[in-house]
MOPAC internal coordinates of N, CA, C and O (Angstrom, degrees):
PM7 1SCF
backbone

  N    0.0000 0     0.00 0     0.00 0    0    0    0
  C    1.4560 1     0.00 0     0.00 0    1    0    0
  C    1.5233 1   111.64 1     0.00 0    2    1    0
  O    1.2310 1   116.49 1   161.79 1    3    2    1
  N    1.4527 1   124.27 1   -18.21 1    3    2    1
  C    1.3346 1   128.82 1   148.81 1    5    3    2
  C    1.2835 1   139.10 1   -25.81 1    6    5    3
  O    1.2310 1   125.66 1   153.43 1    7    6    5
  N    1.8295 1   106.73 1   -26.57 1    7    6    5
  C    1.1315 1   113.31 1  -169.45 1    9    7    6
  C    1.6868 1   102.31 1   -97.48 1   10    9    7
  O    1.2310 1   118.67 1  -160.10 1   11   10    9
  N    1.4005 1   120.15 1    19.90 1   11   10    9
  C    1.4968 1   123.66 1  -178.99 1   13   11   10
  C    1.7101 1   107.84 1   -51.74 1   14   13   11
  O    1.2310 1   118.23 1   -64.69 1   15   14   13
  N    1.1284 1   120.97 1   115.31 1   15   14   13
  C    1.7438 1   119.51 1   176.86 1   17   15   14
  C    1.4180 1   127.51 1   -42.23 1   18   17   15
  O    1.2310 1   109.57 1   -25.11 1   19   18   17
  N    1.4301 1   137.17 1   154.89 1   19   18   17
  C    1.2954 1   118.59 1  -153.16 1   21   19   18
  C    1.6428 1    92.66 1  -115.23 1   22   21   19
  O    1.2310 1   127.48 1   -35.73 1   23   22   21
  N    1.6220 1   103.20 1   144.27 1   23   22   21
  C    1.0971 1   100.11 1   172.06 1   25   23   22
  C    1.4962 1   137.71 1   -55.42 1   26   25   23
  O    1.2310 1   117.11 1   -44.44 1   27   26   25
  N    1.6723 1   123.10 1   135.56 1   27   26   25
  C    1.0590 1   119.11 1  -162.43 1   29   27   26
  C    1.9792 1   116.62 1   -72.43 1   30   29   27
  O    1.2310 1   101.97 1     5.75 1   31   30   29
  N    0.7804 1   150.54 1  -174.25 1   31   30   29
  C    1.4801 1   146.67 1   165.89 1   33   31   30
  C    1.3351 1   104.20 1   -66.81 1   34   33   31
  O    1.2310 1   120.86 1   135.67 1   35   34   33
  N    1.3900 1   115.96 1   -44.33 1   35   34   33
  C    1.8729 1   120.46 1  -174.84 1   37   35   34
  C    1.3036 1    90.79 1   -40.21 1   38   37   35
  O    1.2310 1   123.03 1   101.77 1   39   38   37
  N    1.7531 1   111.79 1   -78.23 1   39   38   37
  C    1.2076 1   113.94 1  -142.43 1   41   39   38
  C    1.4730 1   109.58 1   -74.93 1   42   41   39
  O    1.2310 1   120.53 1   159.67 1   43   42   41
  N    1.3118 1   116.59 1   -20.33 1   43   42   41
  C    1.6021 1   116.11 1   175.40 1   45   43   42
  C    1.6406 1   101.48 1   -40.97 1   46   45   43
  O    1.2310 1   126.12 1   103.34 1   47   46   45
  N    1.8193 1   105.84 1   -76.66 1   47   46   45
  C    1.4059 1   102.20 1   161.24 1   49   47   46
  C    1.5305 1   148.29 1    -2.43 1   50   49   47
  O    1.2310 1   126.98 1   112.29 1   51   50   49
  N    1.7780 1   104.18 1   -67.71 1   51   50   49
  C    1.0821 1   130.88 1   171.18 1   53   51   50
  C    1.1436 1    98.91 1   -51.00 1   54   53   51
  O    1.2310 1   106.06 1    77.05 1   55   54   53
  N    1.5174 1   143.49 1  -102.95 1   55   54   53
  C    0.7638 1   163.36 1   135.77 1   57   55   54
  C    1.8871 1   102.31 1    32.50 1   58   57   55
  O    1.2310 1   121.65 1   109.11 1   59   58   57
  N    1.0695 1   114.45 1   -70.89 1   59   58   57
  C    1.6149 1   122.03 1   170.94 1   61   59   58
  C    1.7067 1   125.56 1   -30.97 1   62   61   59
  O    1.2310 1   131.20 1   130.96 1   63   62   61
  N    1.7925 1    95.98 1   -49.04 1   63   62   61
  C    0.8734 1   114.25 1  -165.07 1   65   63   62
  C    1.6741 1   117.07 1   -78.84 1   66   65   63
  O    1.2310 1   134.67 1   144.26 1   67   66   65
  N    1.6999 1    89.22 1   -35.74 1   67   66   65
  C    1.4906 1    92.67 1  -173.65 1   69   67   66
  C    1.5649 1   115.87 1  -106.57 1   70   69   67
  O    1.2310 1   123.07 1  -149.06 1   71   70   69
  N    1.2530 1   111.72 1    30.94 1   71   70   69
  C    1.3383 1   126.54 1   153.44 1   73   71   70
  C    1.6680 1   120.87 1  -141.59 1   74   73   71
  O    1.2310 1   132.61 1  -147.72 1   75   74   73
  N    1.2933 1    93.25 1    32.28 1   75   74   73
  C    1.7655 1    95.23 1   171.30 1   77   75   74
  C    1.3964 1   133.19 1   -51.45 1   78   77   75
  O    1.2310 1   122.45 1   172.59 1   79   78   77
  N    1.6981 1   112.91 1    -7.41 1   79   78   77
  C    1.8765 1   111.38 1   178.38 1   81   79   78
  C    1.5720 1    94.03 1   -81.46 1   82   81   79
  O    1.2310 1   122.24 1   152.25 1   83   82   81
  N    1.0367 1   113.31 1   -27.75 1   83   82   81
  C    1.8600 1   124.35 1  -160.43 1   85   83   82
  C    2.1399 1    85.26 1   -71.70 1   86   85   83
  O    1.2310 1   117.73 1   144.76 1   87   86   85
  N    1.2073 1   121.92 1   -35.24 1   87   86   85
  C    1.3181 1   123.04 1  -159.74 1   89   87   86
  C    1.6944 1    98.95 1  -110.16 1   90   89   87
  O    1.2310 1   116.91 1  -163.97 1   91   90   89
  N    1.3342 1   123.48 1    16.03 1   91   90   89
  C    1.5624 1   131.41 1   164.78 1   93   91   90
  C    1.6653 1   124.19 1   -91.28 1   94   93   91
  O    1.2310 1   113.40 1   -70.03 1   95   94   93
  N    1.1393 1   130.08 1   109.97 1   95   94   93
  C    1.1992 1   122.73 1  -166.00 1   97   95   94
  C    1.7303 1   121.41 1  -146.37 1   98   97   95
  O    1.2310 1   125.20 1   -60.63 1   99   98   97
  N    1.3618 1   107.62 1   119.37 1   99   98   97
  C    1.3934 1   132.20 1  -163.51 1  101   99   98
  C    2.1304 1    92.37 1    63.64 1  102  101   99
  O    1.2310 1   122.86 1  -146.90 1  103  102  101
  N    1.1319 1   112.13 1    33.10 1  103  102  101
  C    1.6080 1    99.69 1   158.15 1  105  103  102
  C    1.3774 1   104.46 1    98.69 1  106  105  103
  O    1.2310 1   127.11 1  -171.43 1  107  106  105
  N    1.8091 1   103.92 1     8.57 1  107  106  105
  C    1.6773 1    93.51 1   168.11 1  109  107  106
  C    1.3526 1   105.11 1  -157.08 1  110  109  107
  O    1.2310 1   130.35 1   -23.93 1  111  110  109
  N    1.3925 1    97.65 1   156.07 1  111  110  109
  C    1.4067 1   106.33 1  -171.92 1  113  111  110
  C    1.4931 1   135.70 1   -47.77 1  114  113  111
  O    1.2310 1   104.21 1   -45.50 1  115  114  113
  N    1.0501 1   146.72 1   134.50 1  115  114  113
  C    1.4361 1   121.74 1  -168.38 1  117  115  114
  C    2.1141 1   101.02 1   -95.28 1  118  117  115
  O    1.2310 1   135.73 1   -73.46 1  119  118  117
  N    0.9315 1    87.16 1   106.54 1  119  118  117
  C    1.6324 1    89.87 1  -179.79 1  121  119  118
  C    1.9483 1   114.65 1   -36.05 1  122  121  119
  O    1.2310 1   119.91 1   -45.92 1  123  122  121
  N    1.0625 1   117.77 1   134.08 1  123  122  121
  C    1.6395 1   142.10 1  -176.96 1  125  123  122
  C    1.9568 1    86.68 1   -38.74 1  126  125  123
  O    1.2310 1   128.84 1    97.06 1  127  126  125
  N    1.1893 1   100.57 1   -82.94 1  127  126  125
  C    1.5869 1    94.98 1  -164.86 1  129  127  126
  C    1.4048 1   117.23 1   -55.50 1  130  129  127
  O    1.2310 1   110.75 1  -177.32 1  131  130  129
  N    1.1731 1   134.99 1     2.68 1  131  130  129
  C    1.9656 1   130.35 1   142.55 1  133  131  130
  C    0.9371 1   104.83 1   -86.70 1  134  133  131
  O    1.2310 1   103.68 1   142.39 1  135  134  133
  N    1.2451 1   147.64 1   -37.61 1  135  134  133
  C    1.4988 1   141.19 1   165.99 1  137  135  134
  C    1.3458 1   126.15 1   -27.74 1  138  137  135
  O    1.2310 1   125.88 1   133.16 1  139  138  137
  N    1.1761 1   106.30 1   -46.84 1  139  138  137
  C    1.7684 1   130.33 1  -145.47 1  141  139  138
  C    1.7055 1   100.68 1   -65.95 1  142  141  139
  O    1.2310 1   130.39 1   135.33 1  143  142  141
  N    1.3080 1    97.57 1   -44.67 1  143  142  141
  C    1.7686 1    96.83 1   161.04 1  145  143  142
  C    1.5071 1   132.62 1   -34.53 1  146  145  143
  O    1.2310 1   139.20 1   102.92 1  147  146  145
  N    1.5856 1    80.38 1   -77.08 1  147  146  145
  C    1.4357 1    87.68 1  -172.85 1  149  147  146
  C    1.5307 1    98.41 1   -68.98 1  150  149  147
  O    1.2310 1   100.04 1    64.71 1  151  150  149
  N    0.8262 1   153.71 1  -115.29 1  151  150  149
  C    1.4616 1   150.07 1   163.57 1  153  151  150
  C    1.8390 1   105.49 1    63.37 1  154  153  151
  O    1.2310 1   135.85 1   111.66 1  155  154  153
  N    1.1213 1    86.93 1   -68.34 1  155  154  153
  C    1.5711 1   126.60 1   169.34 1  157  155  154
  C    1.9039 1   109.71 1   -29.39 1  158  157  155
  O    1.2310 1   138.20 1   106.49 1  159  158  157
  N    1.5072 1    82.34 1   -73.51 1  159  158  157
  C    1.5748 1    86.44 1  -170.21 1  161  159  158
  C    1.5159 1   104.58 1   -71.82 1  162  161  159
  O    1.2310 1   119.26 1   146.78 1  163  162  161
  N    1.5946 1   119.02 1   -33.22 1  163  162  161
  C    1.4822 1    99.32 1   179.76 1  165  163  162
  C    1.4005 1   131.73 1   -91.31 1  166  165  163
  O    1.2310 1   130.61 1  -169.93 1  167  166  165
  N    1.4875 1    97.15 1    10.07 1  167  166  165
  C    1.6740 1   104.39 1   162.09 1  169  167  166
  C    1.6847 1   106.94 1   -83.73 1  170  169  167
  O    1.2310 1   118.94 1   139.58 1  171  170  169
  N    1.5282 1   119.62 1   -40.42 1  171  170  169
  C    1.2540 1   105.37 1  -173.00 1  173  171  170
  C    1.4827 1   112.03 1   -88.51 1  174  173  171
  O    1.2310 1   115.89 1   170.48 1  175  174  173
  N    1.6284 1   125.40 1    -9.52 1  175  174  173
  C    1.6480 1   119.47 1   170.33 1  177  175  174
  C    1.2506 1    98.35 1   -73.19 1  178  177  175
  O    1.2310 1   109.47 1   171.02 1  179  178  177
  N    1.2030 1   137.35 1    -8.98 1  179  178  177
  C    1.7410 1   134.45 1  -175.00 1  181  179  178
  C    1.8980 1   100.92 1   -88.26 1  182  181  179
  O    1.2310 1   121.97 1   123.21 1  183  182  181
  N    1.3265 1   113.84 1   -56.79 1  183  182  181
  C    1.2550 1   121.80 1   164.33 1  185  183  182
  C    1.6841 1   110.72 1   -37.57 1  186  185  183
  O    1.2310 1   122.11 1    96.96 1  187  186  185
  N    1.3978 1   113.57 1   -83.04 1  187  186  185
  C    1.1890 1   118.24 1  -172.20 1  189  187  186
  C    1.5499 1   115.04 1   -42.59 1  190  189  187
  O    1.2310 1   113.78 1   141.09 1  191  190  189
  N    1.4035 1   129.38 1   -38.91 1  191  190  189
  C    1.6117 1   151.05 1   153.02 1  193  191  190
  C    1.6015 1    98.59 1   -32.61 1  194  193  191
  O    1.2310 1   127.85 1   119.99 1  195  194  193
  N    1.0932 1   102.50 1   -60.01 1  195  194  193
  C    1.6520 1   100.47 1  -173.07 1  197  195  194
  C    1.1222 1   123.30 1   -67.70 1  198  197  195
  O    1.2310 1   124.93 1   139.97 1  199  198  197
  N    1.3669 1   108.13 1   -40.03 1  199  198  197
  C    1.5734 1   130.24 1   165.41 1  201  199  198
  C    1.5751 1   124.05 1   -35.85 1  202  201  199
  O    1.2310 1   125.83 1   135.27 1  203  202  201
  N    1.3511 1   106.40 1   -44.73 1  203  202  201
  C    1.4984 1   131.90 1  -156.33 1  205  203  202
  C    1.5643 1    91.33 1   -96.06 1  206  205  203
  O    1.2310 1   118.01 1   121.24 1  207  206  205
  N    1.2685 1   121.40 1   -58.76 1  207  206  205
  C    1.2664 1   126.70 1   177.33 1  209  207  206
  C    1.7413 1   122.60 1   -45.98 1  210  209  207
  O    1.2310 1   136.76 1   144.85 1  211  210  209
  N    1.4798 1    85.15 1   -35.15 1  211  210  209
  C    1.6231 1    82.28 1   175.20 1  213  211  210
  C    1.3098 1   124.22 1   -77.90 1  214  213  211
  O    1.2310 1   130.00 1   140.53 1  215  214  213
  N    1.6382 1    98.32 1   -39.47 1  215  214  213
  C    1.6271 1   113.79 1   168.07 1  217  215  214
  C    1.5637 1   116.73 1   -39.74 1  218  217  215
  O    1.2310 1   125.45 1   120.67 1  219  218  217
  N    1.5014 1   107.13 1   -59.33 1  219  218  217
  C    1.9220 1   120.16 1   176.23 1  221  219  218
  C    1.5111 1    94.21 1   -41.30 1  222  221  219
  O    1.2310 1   121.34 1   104.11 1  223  222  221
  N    1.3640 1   115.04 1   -75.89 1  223  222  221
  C    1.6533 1   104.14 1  -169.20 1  225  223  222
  C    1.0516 1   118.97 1   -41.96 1  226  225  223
  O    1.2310 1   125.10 1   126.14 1  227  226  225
  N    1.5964 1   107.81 1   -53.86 1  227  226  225
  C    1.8520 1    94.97 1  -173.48 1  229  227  226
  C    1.9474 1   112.63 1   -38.77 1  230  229  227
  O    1.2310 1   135.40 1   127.95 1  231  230  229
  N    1.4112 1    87.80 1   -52.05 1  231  230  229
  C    1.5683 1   103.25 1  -174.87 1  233  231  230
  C    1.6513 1   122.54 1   -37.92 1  234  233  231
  O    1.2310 1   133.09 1   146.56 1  235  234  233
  N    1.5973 1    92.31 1   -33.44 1  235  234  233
  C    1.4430 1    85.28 1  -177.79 1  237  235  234
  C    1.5312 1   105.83 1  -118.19 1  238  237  235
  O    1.2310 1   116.51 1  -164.86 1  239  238  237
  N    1.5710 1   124.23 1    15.14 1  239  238  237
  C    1.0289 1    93.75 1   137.29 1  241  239  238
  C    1.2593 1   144.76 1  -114.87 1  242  241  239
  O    1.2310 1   125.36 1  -151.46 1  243  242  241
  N    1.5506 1   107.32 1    28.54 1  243  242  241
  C    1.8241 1   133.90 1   147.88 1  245  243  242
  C    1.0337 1   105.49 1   -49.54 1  246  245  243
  O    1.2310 1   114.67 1   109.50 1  247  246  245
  N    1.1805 1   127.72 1   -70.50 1  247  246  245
  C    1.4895 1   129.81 1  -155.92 1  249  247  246
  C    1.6624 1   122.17 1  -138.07 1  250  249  247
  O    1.2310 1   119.61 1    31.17 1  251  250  249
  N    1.2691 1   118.35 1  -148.83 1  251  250  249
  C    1.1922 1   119.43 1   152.88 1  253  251  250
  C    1.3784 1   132.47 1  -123.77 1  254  253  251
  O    1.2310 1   122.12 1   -39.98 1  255  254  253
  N    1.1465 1   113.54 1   140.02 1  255  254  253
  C    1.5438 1   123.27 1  -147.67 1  257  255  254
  C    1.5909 1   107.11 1  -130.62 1  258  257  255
  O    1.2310 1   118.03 1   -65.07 1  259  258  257
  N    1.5163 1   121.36 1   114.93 1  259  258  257
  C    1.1189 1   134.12 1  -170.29 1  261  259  258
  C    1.8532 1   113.53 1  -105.71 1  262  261  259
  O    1.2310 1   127.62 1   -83.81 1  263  262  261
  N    1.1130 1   102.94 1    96.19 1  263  262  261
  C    1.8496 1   102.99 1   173.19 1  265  263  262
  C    0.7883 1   102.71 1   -71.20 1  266  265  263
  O    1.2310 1   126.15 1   -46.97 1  267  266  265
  N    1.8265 1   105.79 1   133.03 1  267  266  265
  C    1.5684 1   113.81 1  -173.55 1  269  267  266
  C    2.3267 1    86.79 1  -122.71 1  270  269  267
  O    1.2310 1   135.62 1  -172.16 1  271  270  269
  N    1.1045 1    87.37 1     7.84 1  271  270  269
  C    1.7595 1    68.82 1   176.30 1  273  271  270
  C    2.0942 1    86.19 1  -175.57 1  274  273  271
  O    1.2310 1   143.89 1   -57.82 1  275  274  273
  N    2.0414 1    71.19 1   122.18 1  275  274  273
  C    1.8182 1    85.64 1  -175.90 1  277  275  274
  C    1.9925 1    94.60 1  -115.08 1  278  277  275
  O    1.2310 1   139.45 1   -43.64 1  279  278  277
  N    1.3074 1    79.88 1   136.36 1  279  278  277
  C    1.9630 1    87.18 1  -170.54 1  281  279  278
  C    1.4478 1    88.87 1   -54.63 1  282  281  279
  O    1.2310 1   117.80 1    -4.34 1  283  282  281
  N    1.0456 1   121.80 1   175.66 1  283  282  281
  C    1.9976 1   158.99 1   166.94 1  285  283  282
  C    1.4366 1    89.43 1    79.09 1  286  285  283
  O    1.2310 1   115.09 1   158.21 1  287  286  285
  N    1.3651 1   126.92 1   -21.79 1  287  286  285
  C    1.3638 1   116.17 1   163.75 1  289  287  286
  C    1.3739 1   156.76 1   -24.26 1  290  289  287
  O    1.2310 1   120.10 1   180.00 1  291  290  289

């Protein structure tokens, strides 16, 4: 799941722009180029999330699939 694709510059952007209160801090903006990191990782932990998710389904609807350990548990 490592191999999740890396976010492009567009969407870093995108992404920047249209969540800028999330990127405001003590009353000011956090400028694009410190951003770009984090930005980064939570476009591709969202990818990789999706990734995995799709994988589980396929999985179960191959076969049958028994959870033996559900997180908050």
């Amino acid at each position: 799941f490592a191999s999740v694709a890396q976010a492009t510059g567009e969407e870093i952007a995108a992404y920047y722009f249209s969540h800028l209160p999330e990127f405001t801090r003590g009353g000011r903006l956090v400028p694009f180029d410190q951003a770009v990191g984090e930005i980064r990782q939570r476009l591709e932990a969202g990818r990789r999330e999706a990734v995995i998710d799709e994988w589980l389904a396929g999985l179960r609807r191959r076969g049958d699939v028994m959870e033996l350990y559900q997180p908050g548990e």
